[in-house]
C-alpha positions in Angstrom: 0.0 0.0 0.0 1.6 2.7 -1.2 0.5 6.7 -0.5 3.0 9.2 -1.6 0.7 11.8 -2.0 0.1 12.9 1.1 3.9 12.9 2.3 3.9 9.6 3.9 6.2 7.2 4.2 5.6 4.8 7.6 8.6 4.2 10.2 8.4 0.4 10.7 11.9 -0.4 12.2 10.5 -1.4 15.5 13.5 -0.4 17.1 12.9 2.9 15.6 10.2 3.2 17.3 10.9 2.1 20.3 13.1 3.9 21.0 11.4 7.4 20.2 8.9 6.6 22.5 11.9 5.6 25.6 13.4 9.2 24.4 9.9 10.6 25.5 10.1 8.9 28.1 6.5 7.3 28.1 5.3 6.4 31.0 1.2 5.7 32.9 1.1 9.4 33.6 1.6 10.4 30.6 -0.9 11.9 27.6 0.2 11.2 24.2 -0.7 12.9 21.0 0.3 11.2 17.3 0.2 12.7 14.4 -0.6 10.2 11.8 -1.2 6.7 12.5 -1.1 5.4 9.2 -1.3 1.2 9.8 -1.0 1.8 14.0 2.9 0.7 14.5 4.0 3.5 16.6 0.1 4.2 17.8 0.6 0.4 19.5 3.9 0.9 21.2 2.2 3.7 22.5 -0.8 2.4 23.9 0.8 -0.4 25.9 2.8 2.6 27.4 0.6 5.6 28.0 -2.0 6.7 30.4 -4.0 7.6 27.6 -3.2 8.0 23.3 -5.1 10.7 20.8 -4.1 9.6 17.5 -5.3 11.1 14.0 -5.2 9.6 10.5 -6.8 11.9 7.7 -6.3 8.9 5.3 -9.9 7.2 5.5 -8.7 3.2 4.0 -5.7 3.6 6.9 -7.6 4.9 9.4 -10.2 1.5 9.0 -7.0 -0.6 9.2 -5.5 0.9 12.4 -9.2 1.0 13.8 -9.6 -3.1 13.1 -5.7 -3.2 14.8 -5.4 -1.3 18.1 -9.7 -2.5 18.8 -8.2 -3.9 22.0 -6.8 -0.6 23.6 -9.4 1.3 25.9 -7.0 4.1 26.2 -7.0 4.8 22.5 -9.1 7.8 20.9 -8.6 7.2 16.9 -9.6 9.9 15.0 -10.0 10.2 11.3 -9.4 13.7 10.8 -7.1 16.4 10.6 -4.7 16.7 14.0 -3.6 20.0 13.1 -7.1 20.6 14.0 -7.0 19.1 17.0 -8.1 20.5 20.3 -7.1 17.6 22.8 -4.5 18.7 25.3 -1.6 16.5 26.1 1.7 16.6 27.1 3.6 14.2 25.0 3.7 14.0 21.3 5.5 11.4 19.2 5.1 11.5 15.4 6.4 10.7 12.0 5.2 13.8 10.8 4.0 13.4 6.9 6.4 15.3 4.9 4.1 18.0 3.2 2.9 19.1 6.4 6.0 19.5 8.6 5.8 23.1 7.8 2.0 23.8 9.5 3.1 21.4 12.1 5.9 23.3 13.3 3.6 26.3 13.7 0.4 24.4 14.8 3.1 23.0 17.6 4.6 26.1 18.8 0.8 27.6 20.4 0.5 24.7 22.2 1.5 23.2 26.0 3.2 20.2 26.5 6.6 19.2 27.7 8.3 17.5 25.2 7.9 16.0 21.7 10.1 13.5 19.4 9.4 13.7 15.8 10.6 11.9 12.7 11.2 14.6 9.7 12.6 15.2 6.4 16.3 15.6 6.6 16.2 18.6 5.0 13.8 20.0 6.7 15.5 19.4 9.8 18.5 21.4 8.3 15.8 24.4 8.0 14.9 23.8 11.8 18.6 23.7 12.7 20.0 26.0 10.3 22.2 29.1 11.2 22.0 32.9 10.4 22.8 33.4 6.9 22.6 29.8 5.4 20.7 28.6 2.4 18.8 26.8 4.7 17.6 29.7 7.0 14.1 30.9 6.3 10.8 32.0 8.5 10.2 28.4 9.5 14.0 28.4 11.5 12.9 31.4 13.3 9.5 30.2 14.2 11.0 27.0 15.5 14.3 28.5 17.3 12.1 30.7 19.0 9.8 28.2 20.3 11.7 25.3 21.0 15.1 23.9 22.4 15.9 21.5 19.2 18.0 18.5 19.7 18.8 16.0 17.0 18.4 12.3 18.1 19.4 9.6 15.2 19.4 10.6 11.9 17.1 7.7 9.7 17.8 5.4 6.4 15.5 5.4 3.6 15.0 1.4 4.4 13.3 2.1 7.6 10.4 3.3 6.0 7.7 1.8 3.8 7.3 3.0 1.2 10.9 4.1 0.9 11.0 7.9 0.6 13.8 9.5 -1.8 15.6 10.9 1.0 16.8 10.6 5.0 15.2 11.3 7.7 16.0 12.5 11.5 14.6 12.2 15.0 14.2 15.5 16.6 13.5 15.9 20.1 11.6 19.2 20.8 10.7 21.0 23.9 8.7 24.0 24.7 10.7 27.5 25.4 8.7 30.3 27.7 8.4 33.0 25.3 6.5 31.6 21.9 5.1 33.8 18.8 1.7 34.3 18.2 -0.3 34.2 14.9 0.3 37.8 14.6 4.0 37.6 14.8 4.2 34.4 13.0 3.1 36.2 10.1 5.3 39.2 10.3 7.8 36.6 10.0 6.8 35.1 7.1 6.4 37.8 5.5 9.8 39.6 6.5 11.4 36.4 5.2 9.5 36.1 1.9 12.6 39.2 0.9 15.0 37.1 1.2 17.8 38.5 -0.1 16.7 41.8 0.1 17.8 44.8 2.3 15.7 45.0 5.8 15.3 48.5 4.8 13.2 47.4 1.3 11.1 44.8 3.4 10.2 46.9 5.7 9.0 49.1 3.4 7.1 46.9 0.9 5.4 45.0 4.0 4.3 48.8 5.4 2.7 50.1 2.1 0.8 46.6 1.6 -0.4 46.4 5.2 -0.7 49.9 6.4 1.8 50.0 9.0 3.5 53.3 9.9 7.1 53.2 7.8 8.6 56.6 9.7 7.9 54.6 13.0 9.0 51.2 11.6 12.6 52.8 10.7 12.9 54.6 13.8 13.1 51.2 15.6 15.9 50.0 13.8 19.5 50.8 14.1 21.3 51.9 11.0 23.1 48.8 10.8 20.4 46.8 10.8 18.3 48.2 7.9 21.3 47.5 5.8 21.4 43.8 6.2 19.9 41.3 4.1 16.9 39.8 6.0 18.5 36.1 6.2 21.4 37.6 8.0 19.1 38.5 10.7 19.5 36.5 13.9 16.6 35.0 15.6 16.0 37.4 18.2 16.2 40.5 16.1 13.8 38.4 13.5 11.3 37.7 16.5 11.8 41.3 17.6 11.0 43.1 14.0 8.0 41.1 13.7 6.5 41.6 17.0 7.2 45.6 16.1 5.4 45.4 13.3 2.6 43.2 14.5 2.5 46.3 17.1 2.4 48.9 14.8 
């Protein structure tokens, strides 16, 4: 059974898996959220550890399979839906999170409370997440995730640990919560302000201003000379978080 078109490629190294959910640390106490439970191998593991498991699969055909699987476990809530639209607290989440939608995770992640999570994604995505001022890899999504998070890489994954086989490697992240965390508002700012990549701060600025009616004068005042002249990516993640919360403010 093969699904590419949704991003996803299923972890089914059992030690793999095991040993994401010993990194969380899963224990009776504990409330786990999964992203994705395509045919119910981590979702199981899980269950047998957990106090109690919310686990979604938008894929209707999987979602029958891991139903007739994990039947047995009265601590399981399956949903077939979309867990980015999920309103279930927890404080645990351990996911292979479907490629195309590491991106709205990271962001659907950062507004909510929990302790820690451990997450299989894209290798290069991971390089986004972990990527430092002024690299290739170094966009919105690195400051949205730097800023709400303490990142740790775990293992870094084979294609042959996945069925089917994706085209490239994977790695397991482990993620936990920071104090201070964007909101929507800022998040967008962000986005924007990173969408000029390449571009003076001073230009940005500027063009984001005129489209959303934001006082320019007042913008520039905020910034230091020095920092209207550099090129938005070379922007470190404070002064990123900073601008966008000034203009959110504005």
């Amino acid at each position: 059974m093969k699904r590419r078109r949704l991003g996803q490629h299923w972890l089914v190294d059992d030690e793999l898996l095991k040993g994401m959910v010993k990194s969380a640390n899963v224990s009776k106490n504990d409330i786990v959220f999964e992203m994705g439970s395509g045919t119910g191998n981590l979702t199981e593991i899980l269950c047998k550890r957990a106090k109690k498991v919310f686990s979604y699969e938008i894929d209707k055909s999987l979602f029958s399979i891991a139903k007739s699987r994990l039947i047995r476990f009265k601590n399981l809530k399956l949903i077939n839906g979309d867990a980015l639209e999920s309103g279930y607290k927890f404080n645990k989440l351990i996911s292979n999170i479907p490629y195309s939608k590491s991106g709205k995770f990271i962001e659907w992640l950062s507004k909510k409370d929990f302790d820690k999570a451990i997450v299989t994604v894209q290798k290069e995505f991971a390089d986004k997440l972990l990527s430092q001022t002024g690299s290739k890899y170094y966009r919105a999504i690195t400051i949205i995730a730097r800023s709400s998070f303490e990142i740790e890489p775990l293992k870094l994954v084979g294609r042959e640990a996945f069925e089917p086989r994706p085209r490239v490697t994977s790695l397991i992240l482990l993620l936990k919560p920071k104090q201070d965390r964007m909101d929507d508002s800022v998040i967008l700012y962000t986005k924007l302000l990173f969408s000029f990549r390449g571009k003076k701060v001073v230009n940005a600025i500027k063009t984001i201003c005129e489209k959303y009616g934001k006082d320019y004068d007042a913008m520039l005042k905020k910034l230091d000379s020095e920092t209207q002249q550099k090129r938005v990516e070379h922007l470190e993640v404070e002064e990123s978080v900073r601008m966008a919360k000034e203009l959110s403010s504005l």
